[in-house]
ZAMARGU-4260 file (C-alpha; in steps of 0.2 Angstrom, whole numbers, plus 5000, padded with zeros to 4 digits):
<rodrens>
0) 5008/5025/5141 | 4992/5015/5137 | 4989/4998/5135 | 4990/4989/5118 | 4972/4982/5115
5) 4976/4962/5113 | 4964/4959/5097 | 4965/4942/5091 | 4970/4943/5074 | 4955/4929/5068
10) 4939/4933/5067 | 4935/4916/5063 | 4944/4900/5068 | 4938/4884/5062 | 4952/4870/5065
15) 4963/4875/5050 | 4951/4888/5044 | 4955/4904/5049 | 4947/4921/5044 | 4960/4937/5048
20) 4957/4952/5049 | 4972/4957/5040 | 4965/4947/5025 | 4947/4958/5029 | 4957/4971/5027
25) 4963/4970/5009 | 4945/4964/5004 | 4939/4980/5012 | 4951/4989/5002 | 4946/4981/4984
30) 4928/4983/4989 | 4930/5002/4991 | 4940/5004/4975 | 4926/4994/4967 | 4912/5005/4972
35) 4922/5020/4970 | 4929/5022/4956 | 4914/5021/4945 | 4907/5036/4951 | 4923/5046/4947
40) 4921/5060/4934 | 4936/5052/4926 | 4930/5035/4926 | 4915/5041/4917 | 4924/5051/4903
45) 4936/5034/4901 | 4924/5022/4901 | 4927/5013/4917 | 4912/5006/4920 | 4905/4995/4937
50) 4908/4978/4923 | 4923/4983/4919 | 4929/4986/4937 | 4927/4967/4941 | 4940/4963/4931
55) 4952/4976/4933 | 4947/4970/4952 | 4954/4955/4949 | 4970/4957/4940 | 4974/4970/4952
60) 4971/4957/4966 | 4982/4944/4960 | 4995/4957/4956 | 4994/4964/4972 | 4998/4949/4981
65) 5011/4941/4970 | 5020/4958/4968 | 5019/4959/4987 | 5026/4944/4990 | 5041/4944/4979
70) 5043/4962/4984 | 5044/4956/5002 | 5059/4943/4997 | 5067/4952/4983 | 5069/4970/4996
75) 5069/4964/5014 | 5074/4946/5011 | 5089/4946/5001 | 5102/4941/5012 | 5090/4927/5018
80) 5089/4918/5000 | 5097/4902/5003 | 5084/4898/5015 | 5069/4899/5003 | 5080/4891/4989
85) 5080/4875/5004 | 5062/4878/5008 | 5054/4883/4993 | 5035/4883/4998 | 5040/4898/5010
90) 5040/4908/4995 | 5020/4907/4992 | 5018/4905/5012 | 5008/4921/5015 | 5001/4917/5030
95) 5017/4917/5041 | 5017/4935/5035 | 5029/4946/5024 | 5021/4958/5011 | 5029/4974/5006
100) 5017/4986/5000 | 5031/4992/4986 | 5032/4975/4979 | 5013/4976/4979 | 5012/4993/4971
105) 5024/4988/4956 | 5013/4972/4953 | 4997/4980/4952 | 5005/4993/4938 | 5009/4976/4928
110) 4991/4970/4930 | 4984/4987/4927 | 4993/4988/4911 | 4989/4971/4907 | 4970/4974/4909
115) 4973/4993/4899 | 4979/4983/4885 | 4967/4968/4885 | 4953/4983/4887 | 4958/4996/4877
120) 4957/5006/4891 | 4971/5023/4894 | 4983/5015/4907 | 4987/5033/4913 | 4968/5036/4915
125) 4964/5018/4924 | 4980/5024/4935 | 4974/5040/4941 | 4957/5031/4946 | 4963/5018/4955
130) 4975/5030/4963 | 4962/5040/4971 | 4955/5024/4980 | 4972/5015/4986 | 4973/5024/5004
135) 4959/5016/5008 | 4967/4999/5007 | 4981/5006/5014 | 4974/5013/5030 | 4964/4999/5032
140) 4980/4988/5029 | 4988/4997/5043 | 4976/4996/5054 | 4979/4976/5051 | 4994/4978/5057
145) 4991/4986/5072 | 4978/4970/5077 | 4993/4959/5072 | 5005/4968/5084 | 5017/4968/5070
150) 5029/4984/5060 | 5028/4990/5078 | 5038/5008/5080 | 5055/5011/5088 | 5055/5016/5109
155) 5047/5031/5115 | 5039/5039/5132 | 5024/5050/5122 | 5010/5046/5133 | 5002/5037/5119
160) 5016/5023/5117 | 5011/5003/5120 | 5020/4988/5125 | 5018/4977/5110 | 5016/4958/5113
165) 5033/4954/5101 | 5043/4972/5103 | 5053/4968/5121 | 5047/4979/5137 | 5049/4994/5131
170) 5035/5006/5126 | 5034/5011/5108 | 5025/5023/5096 | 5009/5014/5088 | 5019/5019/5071
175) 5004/5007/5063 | 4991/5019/5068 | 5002/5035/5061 | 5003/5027/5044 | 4985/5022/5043
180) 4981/5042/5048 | 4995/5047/5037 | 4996/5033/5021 | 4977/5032/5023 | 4965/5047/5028
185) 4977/5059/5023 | 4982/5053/5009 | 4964/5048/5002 | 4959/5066/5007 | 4973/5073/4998
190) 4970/5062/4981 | 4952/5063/4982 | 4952/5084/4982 | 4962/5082/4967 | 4950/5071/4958
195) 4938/5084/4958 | 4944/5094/4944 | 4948/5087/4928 | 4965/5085/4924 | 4977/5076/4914
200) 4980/5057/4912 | 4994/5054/4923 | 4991/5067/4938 | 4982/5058/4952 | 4995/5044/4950
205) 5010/5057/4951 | 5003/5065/4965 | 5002/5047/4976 | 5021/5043/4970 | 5024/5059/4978
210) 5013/5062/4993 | 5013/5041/4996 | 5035/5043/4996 | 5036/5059/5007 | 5023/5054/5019
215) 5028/5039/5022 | 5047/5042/5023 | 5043/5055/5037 | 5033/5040/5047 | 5048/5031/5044
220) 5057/5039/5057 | 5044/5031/5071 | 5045/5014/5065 | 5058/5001/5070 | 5067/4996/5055
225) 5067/4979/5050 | 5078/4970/5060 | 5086/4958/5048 | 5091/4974/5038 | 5093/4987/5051
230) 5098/5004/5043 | 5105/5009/5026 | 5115/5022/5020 | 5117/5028/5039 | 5099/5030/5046
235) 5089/5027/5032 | 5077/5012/5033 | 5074/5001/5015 | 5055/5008/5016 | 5065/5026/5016
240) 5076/5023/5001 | 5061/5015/4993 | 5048/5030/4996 | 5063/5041/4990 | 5063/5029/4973
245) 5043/5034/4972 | 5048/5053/4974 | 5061/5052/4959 | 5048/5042/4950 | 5036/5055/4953
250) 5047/5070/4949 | 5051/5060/4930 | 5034/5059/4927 | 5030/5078/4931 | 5044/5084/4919
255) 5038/5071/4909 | 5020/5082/4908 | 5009/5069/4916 | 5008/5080/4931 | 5006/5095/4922
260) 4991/5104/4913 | 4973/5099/4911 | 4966/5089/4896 | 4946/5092/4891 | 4939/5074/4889
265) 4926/5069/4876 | 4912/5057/4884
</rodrens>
């Protein structure tokens, strides 16, 4: 066992002012994607350009966060509804936590299509660039959580395993620290090797549904589950039967032919 590093999750605390570094995180993460993506062949051959990225940055953001939010209430609070119908404010109250990266994801599809539209940008196109860039967030995201001490994993005795300040005595697996490897680096690694080629609109995107849902439904195992839901469907937790949704999703668009084939793009 090793000792769980107490990082205080402000950087900055100024009275009621407080600068997290979870909140760092997803800046990080939209700063990566914002310097990225330009300089992706495919951004080039679509027209994706650095101006263009500020305000696909910004509906992304608000998507993000309103879709993670409701996400958060709609899949892991749904038996918990009459309190937020007494408490309404608690349904914009961020900052006492509750974001759901799946809820996030289908947000930021709305505000991706929404910026396609206003555009005249291929959605499909926009989607496979942003793709690319997403673990970043995500690994740094994760590594958030790890500061916070919070989506701990279930009991263990590997020699790596911490006591985490809210998770009892027992030690535990640092399951944030898997999905920031796994969702992140991995990932990113996987996406980006893609990338490099170029393919059809739609096949970086199909490739994170798939890659995202399997990695993350493996990591699943190592994280407690969430404990007003516990398990589903036997052992599954609701993260599992919602990566095994993005699987699905995947193989529909594959047989579809957005993962298939290689389209030649005029510039």
């Amino acid at each position: 066992m090793i000792s769980y590093p107490h990082i205080s999750p402000d950087i900055v605390a100024i009275g009621p002012i407080r600068i997290r570094w979870y909140g760092l995180m997803y800046v990080l993460g939209f700063l990566a994607t914002y310097f990225l993506v330009p300089r992706l062949p495919k951004a080039k051959q679509i027209g994706l350009t650095s101006e263009r990225m500020q305000d696909l940055i910004l509906y992304l953001a608000v998507g993000l966060i309103v879709g993670a939010r409701l996400g958060f209430l709609f899949f892991y609070q749904y038996d918990n509804w009459e309190f937020y119908w007494k408490h309404p404010l608690e349904i914009i109250a961020t900052w006492h936590g509750g974001m759901s990266f799946h809820g996030g994801f289908l947000g930021a599809v709305v505000a991706g299509w929404l910026f396609c539209r206003r555009s005249r940008l291929p959605f499909w196109g926009v989607a496979d660039c942003v793709a690319v860039t997403a673990p970043i967030g995500l690994g740094l995201g994760r590594i958030g959580n790890f500061i916070n001490g919070e989506l701990y994993g279930r009991p263990s005795d590997v020699p790596w395993a911490m006591v985490f300040p809210d998770g009892g005595p027992l030690p535990r697996h640092p399951s944030q620290i898997y999905e920031a490897l796994g969702e992140g680096l991995l990932l990113f690694a996987i996406l980006w090797i893609l990338s490099r080629k170029d393919r059809r609109h739609g096949v970086i995107v199909t490739a994170f549904l798939f890659f995202y849902g399997v990695i993350r439904f493996l990591l699943e195992f190592f994280r407690e589950p969430d404990e007003n839901l516990g398990f589903l469907l036997g052992h599954w937790t609701m993260g599992q039967v919602l990566c095994a949704a993005m699987v699905v999703a995947a193989a529909i668009l594959y047989f579809r032919g957005l993962g298939r084939g290689v389209r030649r793009h005029k510039t």
